[in-house]
C-alpha positions as CSV (number, residue, x, y, z in Angstrom):
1,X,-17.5,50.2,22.6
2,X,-17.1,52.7,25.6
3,X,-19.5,55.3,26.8
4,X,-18.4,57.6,29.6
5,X,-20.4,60.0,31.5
6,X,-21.3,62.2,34.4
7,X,-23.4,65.2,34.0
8,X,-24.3,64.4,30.0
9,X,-22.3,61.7,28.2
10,X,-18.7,63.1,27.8
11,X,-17.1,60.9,25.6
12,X,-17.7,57.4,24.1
13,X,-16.4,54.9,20.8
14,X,-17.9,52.8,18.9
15,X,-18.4,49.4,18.4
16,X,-15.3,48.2,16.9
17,X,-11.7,45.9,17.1
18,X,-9.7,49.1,17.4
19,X,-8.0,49.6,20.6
20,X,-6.3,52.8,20.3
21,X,-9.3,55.4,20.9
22,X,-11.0,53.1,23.4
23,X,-7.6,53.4,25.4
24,X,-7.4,56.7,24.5
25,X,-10.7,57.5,26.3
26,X,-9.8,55.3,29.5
27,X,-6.4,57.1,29.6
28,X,-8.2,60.5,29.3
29,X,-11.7,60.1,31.3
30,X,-12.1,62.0,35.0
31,X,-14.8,60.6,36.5
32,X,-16.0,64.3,38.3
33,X,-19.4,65.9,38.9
34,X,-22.9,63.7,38.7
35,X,-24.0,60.1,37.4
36,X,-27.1,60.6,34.7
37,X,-27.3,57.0,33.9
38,X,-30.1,57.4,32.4
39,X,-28.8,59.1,29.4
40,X,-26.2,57.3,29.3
41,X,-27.2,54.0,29.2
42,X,-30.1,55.2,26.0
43,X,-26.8,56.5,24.1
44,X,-25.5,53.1,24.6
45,X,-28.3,51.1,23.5
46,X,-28.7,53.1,20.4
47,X,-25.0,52.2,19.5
48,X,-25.7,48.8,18.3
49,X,-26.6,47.9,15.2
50,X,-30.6,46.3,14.3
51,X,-29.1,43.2,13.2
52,X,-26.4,42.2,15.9
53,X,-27.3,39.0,16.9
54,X,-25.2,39.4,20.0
55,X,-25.9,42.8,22.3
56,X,-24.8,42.6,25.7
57,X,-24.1,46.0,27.6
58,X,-21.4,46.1,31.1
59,X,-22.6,49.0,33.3
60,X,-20.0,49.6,35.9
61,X,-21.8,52.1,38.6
62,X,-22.0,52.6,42.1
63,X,-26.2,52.5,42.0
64,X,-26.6,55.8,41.9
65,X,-28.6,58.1,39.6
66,X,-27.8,61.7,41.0
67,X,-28.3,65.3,38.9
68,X,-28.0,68.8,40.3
69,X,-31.2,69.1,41.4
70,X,-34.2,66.7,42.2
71,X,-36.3,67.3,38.9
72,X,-32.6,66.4,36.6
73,X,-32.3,63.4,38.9
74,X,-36.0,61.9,38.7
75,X,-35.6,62.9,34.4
76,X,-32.8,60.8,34.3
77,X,-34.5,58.3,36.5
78,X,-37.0,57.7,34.2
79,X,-34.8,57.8,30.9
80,X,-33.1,54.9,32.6
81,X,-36.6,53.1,33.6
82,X,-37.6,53.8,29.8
83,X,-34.4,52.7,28.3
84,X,-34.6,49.3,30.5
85,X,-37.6,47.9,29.1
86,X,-36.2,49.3,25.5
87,X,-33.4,46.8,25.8
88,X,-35.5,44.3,27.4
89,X,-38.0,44.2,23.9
90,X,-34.3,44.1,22.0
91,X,-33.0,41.2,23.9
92,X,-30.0,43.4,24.8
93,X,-28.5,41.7,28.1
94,X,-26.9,44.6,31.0
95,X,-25.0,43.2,33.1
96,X,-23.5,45.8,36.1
97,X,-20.0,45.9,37.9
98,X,-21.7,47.0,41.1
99,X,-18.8,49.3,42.7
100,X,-18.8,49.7,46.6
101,X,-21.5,50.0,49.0
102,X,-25.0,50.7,47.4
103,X,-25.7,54.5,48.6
104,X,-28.9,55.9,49.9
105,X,-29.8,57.2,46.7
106,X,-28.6,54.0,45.0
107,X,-31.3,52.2,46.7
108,X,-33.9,54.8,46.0
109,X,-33.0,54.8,42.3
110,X,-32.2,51.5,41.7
111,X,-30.2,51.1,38.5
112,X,-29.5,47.3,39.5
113,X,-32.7,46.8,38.0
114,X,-31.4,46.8,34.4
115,X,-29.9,43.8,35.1
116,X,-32.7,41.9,36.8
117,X,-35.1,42.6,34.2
118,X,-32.7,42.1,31.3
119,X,-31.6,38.7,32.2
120,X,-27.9,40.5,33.3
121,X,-25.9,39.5,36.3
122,X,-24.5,41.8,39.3
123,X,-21.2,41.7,39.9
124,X,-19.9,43.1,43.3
125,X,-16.9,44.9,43.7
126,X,-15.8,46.3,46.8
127,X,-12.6,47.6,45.7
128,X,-11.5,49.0,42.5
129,X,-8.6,47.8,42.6
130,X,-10.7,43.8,42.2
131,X,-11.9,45.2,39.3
132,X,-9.4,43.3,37.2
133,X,-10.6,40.0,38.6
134,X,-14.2,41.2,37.3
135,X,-13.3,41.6,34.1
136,X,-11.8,38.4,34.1
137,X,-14.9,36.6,35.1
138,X,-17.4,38.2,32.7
139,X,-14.9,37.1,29.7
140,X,-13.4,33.8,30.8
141,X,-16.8,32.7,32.7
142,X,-19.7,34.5,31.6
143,X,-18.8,34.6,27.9
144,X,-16.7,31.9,27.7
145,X,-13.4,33.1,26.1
146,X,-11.1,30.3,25.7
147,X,-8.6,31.1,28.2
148,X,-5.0,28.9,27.3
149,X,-1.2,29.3,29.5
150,X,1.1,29.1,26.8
151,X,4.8,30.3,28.2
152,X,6.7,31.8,30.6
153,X,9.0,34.0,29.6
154,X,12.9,33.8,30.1
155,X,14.0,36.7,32.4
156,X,17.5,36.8,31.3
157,X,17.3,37.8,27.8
158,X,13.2,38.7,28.2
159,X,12.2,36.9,25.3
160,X,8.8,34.6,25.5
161,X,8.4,32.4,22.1
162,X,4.6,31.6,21.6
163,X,4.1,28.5,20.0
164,X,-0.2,28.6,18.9
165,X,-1.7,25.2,19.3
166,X,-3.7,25.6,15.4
167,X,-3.0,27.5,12.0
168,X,-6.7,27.6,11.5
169,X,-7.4,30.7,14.5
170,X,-9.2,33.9,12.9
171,X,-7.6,36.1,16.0
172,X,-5.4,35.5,18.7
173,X,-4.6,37.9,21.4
174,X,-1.8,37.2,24.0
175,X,-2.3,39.5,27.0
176,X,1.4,40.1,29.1
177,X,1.2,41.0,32.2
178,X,3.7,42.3,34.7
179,X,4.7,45.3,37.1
180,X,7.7,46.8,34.6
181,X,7.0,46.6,30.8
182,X,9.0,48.9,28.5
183,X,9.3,47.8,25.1
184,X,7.6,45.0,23.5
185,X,8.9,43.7,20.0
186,X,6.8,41.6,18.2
187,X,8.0,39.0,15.4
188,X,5.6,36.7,14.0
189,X,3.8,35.5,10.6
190,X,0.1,36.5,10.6
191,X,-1.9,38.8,8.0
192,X,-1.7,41.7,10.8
193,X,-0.5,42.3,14.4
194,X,-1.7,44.8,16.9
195,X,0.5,45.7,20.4
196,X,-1.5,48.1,23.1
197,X,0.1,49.0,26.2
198,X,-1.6,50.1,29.3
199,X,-2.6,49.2,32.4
């Protein structure tokens, strides 16, 4: 799932295994205007489900909590401060992608907090364009997603043949990666298939 937000929350989607509108929203976000974390991060926690047995949120920010004027920002402030101790008694783990230097009013408000208190790690980023390499520790590392080299691809006729090490996988997802990808044909035996392009 995906929330997005500045001033209010401005779009989001919902826990699910559908890529296309959570690409859609990445491809169609402009991060402009303020950062009320602390709706945004109550809308978030209300998206999961009583019964998950796993709830774990990724904040990426750059610490601050910043509205229009000082009563919006110290509301928000305490929406967030309220919504931390809500995921804390739900055993909801936030971990943040901590972008760039923490501002002045990052360190007034905070938000780093959600993660200390909710057993969460920091991640520091100091470029965005490192972000990538984030990602790839929180899912390789922090949640332990088996992570498996199976081919190089032959650049003359740019075919790669994927040979899976079981039958017995529920899903599979094989991530290319590479500066110019134009069309990707896929030919395989499985009960469904799924290609998403994007960056």
């Amino acid at each position: 799932g995906i929330v997005a937000y500045n001033n209010k929350v401005i779009d989001y989607a919902n826990l699910t295994t559908d890529l296309a509108y959570f690409n859609s929203i990445l491809d169609r976000t402009k991060y402009t205007g303020y950062t009320n974390a602390g709706d945004a991060l109550a809308f978030a926690i209300n998206m999961f489900d009583e019964n998950s047995s796993f709830k774990n949120i990724i904040m990426v920010s750059d610490g601050e909590i910043v509205l229009q004027n000082e009563d919006l920002t110290k509301k928000s402030n305490e929406t967030f401060k309220n919504t931390i101790n809500i995921a804390k008694d739900n055993n909801i783990v936030i971990d943040t992608i901590a972008l760039g230097e923490l501002t002045k009013e990052g360190k007034k408000f905070n938000i780093f907090e959600a993660s200390n208190l909710t057993n969460g790690q920091i991640f520091r980023c100091n470029n965005v364009l490192k972000l990538d390499e984030i990602s790839n520790e929180i899912l390789f590392e922090k949640f332990k997603l088996k992570k498996t080299q199976i081919g190089v691809g032959n650049t003359e006729n740019g075919q790669l043949n994927v040979n899976l090490p079981t039958t017995n996988l529920d899903k599979v997802k094989i991530l290319l990666t590479s500066s110019n990808i134009t069309n990707i044909n896929v030919n395989c035996k499985s009960e469904s298939a799924n290609v998403v392009n994007g960056k």
